[in-house]
Backbone bond lengths (Angstrom), bond angles and torsions (degrees), N, CA, C in turn:
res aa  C-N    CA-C-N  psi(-1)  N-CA   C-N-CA  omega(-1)  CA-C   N-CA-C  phi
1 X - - - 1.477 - - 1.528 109.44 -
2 X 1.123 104.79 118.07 1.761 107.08 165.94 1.476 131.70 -62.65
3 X 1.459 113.13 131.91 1.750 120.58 -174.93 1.532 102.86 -22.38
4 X 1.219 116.56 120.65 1.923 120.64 177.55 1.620 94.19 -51.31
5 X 1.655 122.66 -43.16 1.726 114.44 -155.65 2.327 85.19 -70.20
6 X 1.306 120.95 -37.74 1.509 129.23 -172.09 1.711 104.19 -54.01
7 X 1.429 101.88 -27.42 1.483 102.66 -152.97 1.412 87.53 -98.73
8 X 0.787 127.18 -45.58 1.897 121.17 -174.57 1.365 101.66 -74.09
9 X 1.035 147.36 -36.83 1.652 148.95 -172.91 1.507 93.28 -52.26
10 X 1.659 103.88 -38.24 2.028 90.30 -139.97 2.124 82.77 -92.11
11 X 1.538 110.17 -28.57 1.396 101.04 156.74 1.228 133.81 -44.38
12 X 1.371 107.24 -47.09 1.647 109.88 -172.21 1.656 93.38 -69.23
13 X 0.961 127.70 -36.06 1.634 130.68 -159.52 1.964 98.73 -61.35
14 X 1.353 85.30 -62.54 1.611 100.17 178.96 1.505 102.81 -53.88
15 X 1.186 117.74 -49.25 1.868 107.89 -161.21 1.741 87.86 -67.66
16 X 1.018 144.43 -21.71 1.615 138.69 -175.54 1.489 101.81 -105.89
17 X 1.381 158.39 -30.96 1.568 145.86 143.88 1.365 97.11 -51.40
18 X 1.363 134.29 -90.88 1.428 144.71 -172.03 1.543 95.32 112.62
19 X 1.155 122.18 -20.42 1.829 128.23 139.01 1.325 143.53 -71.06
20 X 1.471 113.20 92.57 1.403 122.83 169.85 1.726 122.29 -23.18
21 X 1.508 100.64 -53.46 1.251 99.97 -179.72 1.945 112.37 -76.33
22 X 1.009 118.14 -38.15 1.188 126.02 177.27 1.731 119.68 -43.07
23 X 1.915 94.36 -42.36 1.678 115.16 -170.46 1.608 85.24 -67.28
24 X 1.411 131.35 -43.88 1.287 117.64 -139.47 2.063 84.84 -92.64
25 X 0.790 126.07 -46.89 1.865 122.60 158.04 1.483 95.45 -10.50
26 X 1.242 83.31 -90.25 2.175 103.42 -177.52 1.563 114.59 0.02
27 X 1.357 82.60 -71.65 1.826 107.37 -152.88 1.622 110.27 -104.86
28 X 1.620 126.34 16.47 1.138 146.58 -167.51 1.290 113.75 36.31
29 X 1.108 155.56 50.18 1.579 176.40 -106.90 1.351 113.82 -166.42
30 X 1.085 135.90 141.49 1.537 127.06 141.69 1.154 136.41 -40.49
31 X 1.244 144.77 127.74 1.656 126.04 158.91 1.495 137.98 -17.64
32 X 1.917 80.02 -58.54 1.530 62.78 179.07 1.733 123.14 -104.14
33 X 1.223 109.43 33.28 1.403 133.27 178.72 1.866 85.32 -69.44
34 X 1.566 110.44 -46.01 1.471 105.75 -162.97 1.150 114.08 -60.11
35 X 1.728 95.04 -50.26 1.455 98.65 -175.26 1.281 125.28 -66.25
36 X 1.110 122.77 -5.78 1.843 125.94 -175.82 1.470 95.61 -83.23
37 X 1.626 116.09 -28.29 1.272 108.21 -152.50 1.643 95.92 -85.18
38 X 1.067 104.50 -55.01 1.544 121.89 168.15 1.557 108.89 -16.54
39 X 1.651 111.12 -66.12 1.461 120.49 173.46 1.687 127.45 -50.01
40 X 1.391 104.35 -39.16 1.253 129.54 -147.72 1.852 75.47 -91.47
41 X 1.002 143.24 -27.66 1.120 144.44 -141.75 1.736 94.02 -105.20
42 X 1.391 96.21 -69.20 1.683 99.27 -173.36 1.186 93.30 -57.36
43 X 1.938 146.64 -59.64 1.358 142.58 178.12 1.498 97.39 -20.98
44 X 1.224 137.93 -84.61 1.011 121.58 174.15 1.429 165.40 -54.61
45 X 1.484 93.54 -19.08 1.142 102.93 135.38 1.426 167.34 -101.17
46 X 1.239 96.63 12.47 1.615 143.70 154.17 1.586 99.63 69.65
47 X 1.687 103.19 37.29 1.733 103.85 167.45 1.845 96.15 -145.29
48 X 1.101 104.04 141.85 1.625 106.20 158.57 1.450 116.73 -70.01
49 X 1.448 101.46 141.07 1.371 121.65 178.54 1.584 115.96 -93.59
50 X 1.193 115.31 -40.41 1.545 127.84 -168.69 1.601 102.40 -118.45
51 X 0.905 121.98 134.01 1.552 130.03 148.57 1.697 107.71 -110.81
52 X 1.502 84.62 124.97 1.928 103.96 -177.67 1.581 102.37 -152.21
53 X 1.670 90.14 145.97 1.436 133.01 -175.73 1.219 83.24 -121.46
54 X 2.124 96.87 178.56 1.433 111.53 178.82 1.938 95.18 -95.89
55 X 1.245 116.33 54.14 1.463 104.05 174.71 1.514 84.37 -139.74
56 X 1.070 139.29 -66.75 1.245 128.81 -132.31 2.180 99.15 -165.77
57 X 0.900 127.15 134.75 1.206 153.37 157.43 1.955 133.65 -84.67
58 X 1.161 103.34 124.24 1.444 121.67 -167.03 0.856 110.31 -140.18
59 X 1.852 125.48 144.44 1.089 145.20 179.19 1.908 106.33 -74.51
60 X 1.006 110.89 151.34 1.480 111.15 159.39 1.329 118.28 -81.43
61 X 1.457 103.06 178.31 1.590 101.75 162.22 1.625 127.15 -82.15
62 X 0.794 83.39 -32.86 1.790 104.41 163.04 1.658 90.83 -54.88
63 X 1.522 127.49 -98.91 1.295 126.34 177.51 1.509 136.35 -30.95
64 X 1.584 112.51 -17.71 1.154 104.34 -167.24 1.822 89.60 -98.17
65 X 1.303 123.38 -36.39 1.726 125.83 153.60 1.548 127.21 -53.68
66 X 1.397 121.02 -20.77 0.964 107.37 149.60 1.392 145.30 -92.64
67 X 1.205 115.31 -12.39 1.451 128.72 175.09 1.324 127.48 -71.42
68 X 1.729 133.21 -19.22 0.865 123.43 135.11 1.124 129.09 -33.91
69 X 1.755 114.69 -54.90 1.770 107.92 -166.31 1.421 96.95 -74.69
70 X 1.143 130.27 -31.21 1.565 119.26 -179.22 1.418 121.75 -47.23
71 X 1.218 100.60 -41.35 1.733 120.63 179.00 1.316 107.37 -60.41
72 X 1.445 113.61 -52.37 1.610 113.02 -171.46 1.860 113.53 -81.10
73 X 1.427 92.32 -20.51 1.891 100.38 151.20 1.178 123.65 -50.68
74 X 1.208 117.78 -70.02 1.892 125.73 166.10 1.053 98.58 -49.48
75 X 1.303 148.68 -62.63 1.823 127.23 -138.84 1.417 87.87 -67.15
76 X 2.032 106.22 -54.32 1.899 91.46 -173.21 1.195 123.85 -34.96
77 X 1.776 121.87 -51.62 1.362 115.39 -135.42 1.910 90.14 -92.99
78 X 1.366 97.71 -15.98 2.016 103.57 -174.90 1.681 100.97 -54.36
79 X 1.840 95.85 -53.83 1.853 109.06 179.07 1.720 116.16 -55.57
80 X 1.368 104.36 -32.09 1.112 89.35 -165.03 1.793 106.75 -92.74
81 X 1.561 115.52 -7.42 1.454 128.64 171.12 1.751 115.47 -79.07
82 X 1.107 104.27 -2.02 1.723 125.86 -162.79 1.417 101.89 -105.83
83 X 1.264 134.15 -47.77 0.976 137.78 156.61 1.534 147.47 20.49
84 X 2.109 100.51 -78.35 1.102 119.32 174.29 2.157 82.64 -79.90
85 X 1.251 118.78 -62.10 1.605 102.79 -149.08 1.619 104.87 -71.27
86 X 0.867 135.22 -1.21 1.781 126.66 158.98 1.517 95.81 -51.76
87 X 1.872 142.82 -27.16 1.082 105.19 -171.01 1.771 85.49 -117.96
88 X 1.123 87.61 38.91 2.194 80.16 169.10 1.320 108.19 -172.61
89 X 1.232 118.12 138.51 1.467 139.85 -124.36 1.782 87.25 -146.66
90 X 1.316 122.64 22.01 1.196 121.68 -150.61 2.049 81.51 -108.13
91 X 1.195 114.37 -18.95 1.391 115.70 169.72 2.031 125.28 -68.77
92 X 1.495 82.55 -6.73 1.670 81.97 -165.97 1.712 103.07 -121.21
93 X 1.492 106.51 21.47 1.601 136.48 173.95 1.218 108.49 -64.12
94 X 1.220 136.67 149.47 2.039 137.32 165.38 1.132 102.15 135.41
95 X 1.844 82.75 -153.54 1.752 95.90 -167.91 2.026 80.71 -142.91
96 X 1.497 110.31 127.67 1.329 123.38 169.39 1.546 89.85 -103.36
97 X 1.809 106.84 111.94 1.412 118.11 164.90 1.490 111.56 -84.10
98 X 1.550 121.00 121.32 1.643 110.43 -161.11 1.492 96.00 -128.47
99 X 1.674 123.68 121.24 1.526 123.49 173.20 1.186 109.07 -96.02
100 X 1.642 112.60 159.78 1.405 98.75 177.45 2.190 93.59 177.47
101 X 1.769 111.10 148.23 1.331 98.46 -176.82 1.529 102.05 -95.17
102 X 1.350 94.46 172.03 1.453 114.27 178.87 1.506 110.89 -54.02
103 X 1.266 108.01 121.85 1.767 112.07 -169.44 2.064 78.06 -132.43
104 X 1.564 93.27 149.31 1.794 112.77 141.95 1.188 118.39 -33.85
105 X 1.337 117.69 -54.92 1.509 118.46 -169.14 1.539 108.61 -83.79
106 X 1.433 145.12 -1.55 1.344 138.36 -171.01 1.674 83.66 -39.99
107 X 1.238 105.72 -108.65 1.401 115.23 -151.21 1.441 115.76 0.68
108 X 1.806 88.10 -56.16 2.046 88.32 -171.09 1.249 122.14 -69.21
109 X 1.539 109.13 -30.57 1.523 114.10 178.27 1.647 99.61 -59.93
110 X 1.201 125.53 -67.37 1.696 125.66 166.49 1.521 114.96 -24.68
111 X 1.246 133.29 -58.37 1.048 115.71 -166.66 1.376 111.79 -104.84
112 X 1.499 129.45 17.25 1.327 134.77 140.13 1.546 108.70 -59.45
113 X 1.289 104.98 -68.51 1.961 114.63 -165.74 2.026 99.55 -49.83
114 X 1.295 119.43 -54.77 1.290 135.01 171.93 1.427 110.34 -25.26
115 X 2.272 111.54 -68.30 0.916 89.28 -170.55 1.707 114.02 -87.54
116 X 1.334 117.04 -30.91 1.434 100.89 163.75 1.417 135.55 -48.85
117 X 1.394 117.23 21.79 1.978 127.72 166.55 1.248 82.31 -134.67
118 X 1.172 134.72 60.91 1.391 132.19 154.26 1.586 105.56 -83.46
119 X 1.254 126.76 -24.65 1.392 122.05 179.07 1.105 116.18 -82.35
120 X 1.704 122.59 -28.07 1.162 112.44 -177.81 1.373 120.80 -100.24
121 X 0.714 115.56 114.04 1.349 120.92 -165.08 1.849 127.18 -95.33
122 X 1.419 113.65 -1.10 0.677 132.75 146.63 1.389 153.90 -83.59
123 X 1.258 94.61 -8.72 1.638 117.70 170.92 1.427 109.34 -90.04
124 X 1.476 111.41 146.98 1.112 114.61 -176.22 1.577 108.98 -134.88
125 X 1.331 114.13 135.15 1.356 121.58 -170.04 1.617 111.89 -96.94
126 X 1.681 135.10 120.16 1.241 146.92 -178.38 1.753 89.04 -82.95
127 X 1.629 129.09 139.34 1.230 104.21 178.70 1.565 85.80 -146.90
128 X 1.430 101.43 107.58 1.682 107.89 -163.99 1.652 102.04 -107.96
129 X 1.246 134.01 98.74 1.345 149.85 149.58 1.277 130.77 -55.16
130 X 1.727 127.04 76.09 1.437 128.14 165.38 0.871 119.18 -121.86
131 X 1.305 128.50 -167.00 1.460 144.48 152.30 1.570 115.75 -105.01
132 X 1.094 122.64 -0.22 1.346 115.48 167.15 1.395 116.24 -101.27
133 X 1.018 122.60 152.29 1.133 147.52 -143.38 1.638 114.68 -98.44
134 X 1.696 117.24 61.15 1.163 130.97 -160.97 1.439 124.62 -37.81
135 X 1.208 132.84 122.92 1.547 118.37 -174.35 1.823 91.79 -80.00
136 X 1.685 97.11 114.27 1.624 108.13 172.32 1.598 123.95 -59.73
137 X 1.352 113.64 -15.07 1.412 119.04 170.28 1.443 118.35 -97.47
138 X 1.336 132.57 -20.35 1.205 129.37 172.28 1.256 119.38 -90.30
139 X 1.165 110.15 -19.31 1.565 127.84 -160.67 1.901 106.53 -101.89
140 X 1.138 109.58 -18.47 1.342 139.11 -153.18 1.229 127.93 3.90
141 X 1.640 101.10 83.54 0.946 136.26 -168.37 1.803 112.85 -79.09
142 X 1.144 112.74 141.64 1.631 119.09 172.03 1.412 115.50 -81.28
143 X 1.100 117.21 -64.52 1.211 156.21 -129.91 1.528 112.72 -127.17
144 X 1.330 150.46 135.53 1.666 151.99 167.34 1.740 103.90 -147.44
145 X 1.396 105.26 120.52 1.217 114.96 169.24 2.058 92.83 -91.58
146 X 1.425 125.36 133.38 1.519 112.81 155.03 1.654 118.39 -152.58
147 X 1.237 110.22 159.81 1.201 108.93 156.95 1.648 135.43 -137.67
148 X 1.638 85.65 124.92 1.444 110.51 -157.79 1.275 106.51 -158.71
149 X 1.630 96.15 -171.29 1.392 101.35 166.04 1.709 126.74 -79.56
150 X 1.216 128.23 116.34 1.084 136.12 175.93 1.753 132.01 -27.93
151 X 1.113 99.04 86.62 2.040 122.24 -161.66 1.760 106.27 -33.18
152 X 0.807 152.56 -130.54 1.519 158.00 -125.97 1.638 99.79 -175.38
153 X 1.702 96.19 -173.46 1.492 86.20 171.99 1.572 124.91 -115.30
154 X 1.209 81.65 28.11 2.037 88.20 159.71 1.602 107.65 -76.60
155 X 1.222 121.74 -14.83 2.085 115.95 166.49 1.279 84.78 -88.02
156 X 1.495 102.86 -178.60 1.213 137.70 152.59 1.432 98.35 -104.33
157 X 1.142 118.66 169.97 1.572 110.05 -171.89 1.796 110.86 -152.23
158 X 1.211 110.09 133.00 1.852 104.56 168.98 1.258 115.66 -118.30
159 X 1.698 132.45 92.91 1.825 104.26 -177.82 1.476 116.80 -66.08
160 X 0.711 99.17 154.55 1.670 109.76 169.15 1.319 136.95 -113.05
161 X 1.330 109.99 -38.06 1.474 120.81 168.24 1.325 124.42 -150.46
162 X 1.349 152.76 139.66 1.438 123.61 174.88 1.843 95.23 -95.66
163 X 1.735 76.77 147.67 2.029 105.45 179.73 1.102 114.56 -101.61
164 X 1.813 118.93 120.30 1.714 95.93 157.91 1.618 118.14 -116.76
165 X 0.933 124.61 -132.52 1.382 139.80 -153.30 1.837 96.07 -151.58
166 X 1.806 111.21 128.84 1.627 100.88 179.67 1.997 77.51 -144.50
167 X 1.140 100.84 164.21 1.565 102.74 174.70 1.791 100.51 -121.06
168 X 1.421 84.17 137.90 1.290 103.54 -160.22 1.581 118.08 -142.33
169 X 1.608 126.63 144.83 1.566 131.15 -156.88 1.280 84.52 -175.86
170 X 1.689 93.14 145.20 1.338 130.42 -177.88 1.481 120.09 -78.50
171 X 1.584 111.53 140.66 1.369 106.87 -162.70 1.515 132.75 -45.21
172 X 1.513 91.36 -40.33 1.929 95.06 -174.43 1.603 87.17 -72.18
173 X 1.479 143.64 -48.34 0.943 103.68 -170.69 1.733 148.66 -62.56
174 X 1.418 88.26 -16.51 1.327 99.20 173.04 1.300 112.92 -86.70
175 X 1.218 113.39 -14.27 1.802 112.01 163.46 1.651 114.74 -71.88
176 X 1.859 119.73 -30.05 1.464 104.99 161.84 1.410 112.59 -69.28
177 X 1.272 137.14 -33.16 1.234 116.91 -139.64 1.968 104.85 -150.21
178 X 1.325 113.82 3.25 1.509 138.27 126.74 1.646 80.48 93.85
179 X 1.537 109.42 -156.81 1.372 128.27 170.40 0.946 141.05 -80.09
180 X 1.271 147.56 101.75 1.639 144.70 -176.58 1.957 111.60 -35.21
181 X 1.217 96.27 130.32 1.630 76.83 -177.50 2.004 112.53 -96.78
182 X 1.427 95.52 -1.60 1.300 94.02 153.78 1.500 104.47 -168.35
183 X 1.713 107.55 -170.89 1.159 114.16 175.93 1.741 139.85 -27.29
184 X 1.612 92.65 -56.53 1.200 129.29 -170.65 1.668 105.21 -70.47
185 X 1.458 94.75 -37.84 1.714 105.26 -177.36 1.284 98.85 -82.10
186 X 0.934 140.26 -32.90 1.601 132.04 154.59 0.984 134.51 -46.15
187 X 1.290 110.86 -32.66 1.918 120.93 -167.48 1.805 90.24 -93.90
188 X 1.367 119.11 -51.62 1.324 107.87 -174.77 1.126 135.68 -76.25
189 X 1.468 108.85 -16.55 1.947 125.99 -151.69 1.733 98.61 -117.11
190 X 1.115 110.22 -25.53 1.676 95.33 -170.76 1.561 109.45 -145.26
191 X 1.394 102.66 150.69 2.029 120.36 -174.49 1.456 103.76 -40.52
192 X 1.198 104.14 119.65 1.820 107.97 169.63 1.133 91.41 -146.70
193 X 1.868 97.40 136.75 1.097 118.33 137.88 1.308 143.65 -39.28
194 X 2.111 118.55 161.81 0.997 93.26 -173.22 1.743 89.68 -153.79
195 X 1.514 115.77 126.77 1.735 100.11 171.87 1.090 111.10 -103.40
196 X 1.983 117.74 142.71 1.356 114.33 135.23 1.251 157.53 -62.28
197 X 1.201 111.53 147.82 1.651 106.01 -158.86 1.745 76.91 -81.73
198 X 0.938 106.88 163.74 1.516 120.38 -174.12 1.556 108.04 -104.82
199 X 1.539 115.11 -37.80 1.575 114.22 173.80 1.374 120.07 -71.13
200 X 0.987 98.93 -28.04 2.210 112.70 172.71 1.286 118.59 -90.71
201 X 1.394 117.15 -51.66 1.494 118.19 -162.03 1.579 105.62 95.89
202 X 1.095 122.20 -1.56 1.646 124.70 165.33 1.223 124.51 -62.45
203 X 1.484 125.16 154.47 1.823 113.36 158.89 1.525 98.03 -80.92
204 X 1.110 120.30 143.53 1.609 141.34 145.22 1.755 108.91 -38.23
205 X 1.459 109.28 109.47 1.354 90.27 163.12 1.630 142.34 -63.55
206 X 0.682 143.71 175.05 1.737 141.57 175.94 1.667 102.61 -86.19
207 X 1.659 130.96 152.00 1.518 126.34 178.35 1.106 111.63 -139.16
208 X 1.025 127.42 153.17 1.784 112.61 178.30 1.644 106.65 -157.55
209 X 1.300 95.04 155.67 1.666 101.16 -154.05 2.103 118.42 -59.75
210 X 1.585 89.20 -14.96 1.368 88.61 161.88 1.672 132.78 -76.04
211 X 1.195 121.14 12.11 0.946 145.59 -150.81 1.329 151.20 63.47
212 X 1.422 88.86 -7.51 2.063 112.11 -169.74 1.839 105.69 -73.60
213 X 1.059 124.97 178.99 1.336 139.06 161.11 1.444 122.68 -154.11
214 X 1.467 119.84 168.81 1.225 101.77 179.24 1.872 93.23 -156.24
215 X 0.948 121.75 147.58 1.577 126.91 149.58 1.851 128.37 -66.00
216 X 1.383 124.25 96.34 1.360 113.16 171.63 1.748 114.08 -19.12
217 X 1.564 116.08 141.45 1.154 118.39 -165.33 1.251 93.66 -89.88
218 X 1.577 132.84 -67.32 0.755 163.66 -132.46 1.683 113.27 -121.31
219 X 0.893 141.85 -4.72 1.782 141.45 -145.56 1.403 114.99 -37.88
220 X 1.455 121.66 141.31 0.858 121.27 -166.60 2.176 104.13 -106.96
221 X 1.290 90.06 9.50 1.184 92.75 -171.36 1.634 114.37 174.68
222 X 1.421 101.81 107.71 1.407 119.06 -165.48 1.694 114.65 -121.15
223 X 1.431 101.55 122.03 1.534 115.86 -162.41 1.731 90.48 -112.60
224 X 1.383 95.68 -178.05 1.219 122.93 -161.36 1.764 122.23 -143.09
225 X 1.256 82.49 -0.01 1.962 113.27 179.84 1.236 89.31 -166.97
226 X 1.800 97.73 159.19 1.689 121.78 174.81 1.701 114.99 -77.49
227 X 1.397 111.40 -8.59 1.176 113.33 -156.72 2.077 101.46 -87.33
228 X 1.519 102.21 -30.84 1.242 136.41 158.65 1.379 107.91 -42.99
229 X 0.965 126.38 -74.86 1.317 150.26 -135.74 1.715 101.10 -98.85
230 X 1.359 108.75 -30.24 1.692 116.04 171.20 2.208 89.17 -79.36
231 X 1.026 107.15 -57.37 1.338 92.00 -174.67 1.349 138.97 -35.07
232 X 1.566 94.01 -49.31 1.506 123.60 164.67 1.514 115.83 -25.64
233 X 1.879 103.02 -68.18 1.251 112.15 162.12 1.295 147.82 -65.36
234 X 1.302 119.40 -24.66 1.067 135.91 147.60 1.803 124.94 -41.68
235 X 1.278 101.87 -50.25 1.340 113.51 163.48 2.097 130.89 -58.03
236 X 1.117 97.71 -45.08 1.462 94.30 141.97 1.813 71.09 125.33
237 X 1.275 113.53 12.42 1.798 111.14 -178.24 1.667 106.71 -71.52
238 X 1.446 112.21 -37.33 1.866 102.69 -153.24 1.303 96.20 -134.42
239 X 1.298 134.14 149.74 1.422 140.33 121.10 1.211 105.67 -34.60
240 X 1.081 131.82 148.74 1.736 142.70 -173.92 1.514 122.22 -153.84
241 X 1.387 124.26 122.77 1.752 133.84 177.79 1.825 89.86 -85.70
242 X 1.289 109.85 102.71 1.768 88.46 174.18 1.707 93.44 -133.04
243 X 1.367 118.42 144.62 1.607 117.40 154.34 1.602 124.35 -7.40
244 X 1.474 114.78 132.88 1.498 103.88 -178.30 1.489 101.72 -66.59
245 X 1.645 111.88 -47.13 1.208 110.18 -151.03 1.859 107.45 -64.81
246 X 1.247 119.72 -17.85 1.359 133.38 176.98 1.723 103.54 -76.28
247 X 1.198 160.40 -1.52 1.371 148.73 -117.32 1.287 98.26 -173.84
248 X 1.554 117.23 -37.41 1.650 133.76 -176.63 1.307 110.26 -44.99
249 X 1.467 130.01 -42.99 1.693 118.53 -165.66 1.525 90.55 -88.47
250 X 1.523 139.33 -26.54 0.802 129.06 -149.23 1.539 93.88 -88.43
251 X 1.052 124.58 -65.74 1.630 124.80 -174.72 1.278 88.85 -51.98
252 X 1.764 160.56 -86.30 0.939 147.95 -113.56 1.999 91.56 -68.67
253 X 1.386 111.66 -35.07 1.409 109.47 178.90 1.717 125.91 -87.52
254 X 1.297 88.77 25.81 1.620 100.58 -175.52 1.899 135.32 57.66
255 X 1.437 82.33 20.18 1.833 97.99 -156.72 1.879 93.77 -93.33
256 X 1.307 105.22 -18.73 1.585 111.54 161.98 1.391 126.51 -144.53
257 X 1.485 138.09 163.66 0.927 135.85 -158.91 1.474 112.77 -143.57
258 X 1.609 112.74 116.30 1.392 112.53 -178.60 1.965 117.99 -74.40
259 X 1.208 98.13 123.24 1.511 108.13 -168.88 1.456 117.00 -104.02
260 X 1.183 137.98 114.30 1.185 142.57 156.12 2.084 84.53 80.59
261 X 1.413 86.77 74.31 1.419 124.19 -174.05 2.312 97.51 -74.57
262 X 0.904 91.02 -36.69 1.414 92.86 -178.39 1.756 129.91 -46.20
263 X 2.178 91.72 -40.86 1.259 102.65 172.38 1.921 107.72 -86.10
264 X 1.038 110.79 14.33 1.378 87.55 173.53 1.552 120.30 -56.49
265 X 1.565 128.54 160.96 0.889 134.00 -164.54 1.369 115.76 -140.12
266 X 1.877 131.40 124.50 1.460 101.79 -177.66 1.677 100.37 -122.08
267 X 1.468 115.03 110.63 1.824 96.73 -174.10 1.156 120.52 -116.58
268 X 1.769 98.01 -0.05 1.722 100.95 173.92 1.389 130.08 -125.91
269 X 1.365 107.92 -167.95 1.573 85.39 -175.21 1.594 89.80 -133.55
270 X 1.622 99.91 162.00 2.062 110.34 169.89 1.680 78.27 -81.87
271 X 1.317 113.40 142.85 1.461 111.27 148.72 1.927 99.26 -155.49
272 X 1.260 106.17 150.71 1.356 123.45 167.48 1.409 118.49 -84.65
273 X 1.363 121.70 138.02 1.502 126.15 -159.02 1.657 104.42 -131.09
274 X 1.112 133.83 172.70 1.324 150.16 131.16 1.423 116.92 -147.41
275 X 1.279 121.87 177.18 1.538 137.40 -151.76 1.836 91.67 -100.51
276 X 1.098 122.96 119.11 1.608 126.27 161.96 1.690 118.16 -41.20
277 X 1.543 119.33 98.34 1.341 90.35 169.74 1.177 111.64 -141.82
278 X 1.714 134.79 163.71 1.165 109.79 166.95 1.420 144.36 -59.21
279 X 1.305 136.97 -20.20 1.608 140.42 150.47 1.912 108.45 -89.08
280 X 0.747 114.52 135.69 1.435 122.96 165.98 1.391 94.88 -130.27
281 X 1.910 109.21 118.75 1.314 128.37 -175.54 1.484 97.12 -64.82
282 X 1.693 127.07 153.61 1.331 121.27 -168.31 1.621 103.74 -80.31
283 X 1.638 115.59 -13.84 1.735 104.72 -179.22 1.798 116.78 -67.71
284 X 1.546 98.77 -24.14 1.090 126.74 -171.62 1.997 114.90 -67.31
285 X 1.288 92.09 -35.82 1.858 96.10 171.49 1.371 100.16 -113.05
286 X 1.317 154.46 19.71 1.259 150.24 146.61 1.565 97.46 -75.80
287 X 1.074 131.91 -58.86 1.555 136.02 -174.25 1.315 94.71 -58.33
288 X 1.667 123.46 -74.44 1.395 119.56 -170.71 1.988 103.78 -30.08
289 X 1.362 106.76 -64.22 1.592 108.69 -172.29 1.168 112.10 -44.47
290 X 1.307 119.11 -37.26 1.545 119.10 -154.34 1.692 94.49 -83.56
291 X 1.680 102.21 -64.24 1.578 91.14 160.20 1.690 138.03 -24.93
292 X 1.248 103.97 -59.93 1.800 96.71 -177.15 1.354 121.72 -71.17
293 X 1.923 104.14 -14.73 1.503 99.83 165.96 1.715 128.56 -65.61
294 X 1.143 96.42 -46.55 1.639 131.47 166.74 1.562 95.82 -23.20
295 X 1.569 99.56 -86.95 1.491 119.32 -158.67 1.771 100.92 -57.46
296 X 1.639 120.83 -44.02 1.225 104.97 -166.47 1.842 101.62 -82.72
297 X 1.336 128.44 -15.33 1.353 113.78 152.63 1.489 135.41 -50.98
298 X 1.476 103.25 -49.21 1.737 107.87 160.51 1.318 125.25 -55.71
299 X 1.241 113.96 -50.86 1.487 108.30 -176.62 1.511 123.28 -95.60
300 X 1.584 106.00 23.80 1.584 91.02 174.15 1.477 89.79 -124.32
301 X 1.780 129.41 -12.03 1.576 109.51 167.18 1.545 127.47 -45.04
């Protein structure tokens, strides 16, 4: 049987999502951690709380009268657990190890999170910048900034924005050597870039929203990070497939130009992650919060 104060939390959560899976998002849990609890809950209290179909979910009357007092159960027992740490700060102590790839915004995202732990002063931030793809258990990691496809439910997970892919070259160059008139004339006729995947040693193929892909035949220029590989283009050396969200200040300032705009492609998402566990140290979801505020301020101006 789960802690009675564990079992009403993940109720109250559910009676306000009205999604099982959503509550267990919330409160970093499993699904069906909820649903046992859910059961284990009405079992004991020998009334149903929820009435659910496969369309849609509702409280009872029974549930919708009890969930108030549940609520005012937690606030007591939260106030009265709060207590000793209102005068000790000795909970928000460590080291938050945080991964994450090279984005435009590092700096700002950094010195947002920075100055909002301006109070704590005891926490200390690990702030690990790659492109490879950190193993979160060996590495022991808190925290993953990525962009990709959105992992399972061993994270907890926050999206933030969806990312695509646009191909893109610098003005004079497309003034020597003009526009591809298609795909194919792209891949064969003109300088493209090319990235490695860093876990293989492969180039990354190219994708485009019609569904096709292709591998540069030829590359005229092969990086090993995006930050490389934006340079490249910038320089007036390559045609380039690079991240929108990486490319954005630059086209808005005319220093590059999205070409044959049609194949753009968007298949991933920025999202913020952590590892599912049962304690999550409290420095550990103050950062997470502060983080997803951060990121969804940047990327929705």
């Amino acid at each position: 049987m789960l802690d009675k104060l564990d079992a009403l939390k993940i109720f109250c959560t559910a009676a306000e999502t009205l999604r099982f899976r959503e509550t267990a998002t919330r409160l970093g849990i499993a699904p069906q951690l909820v649903t046992r609890a859910v059961a284990e809950l009405e079992k004991k209290l020998g009334e149903m709380l929820f009435v659910r179909n496969t369309r849609q979910m509702k409280l009872t009357p029974f549930g919708q009268r009890f969930w108030p007092k549940a609520e005012a159960l937690l606030a007591n027992s939260e106030s009265l657990f709060m207590e000793g740490r209102n005068h000790d700060d000795q909970s928000l102590s460590g080291t938050v190890r945080i991964t994450l790839p090279p984005l435009f915004e590092n700096n700002d995202i950094l010195y947002r999170l920075l100055q909002g732990l301006a109070d704590h002063s005891q926490l200390a931030i690990e702030w690990l910048v790659t492109d490879a793809h950190l193993n979160i258990t060996d590495e022991q990691i808190d925290i993953g900034i990525r962009i990709g496809t959105v992992p399972d439910n061993r994270f907890i997970v926050k999206t933030i924005h969806p990312v695509g892919v646009c191909i893109v070259a610098a003005p004079d160059l497309i003034a020597r050597m003009g526009i591809p008139g298609s795909l194919q004339d792209l891949r064969h006729n003109y300088p493209l870039s090319a990235l490695k995947n860093s876990n293989s040693g492969r180039i990354w193929p190219w994708q485009f929203a019609d569904g096709s892909s292709f591998f540069p035949v030829q590359p005229s220029f092969i990086a090993a990070d995006i930050g490389s590989e934006l340079s490249a283009a910038l320089a007036g050396r390559t045609y380039s497939q690079l991240a929108d969200i990486t490319v954005r200040p630059y086209l808005q300032r005319g220093e590059l130009v999205n070409i044959l705009p049609e194949f753009n492609f968007q298949p991933w998402q920025l999202y913020l992650f952590r590892p599912h566990q049962s304690l999550v140290p409290a420095r550990t979801r103050l950062v997470f919060r502060q983080l997803t505020q951060i990121l969804k301020d940047l990327f929705h101006e």
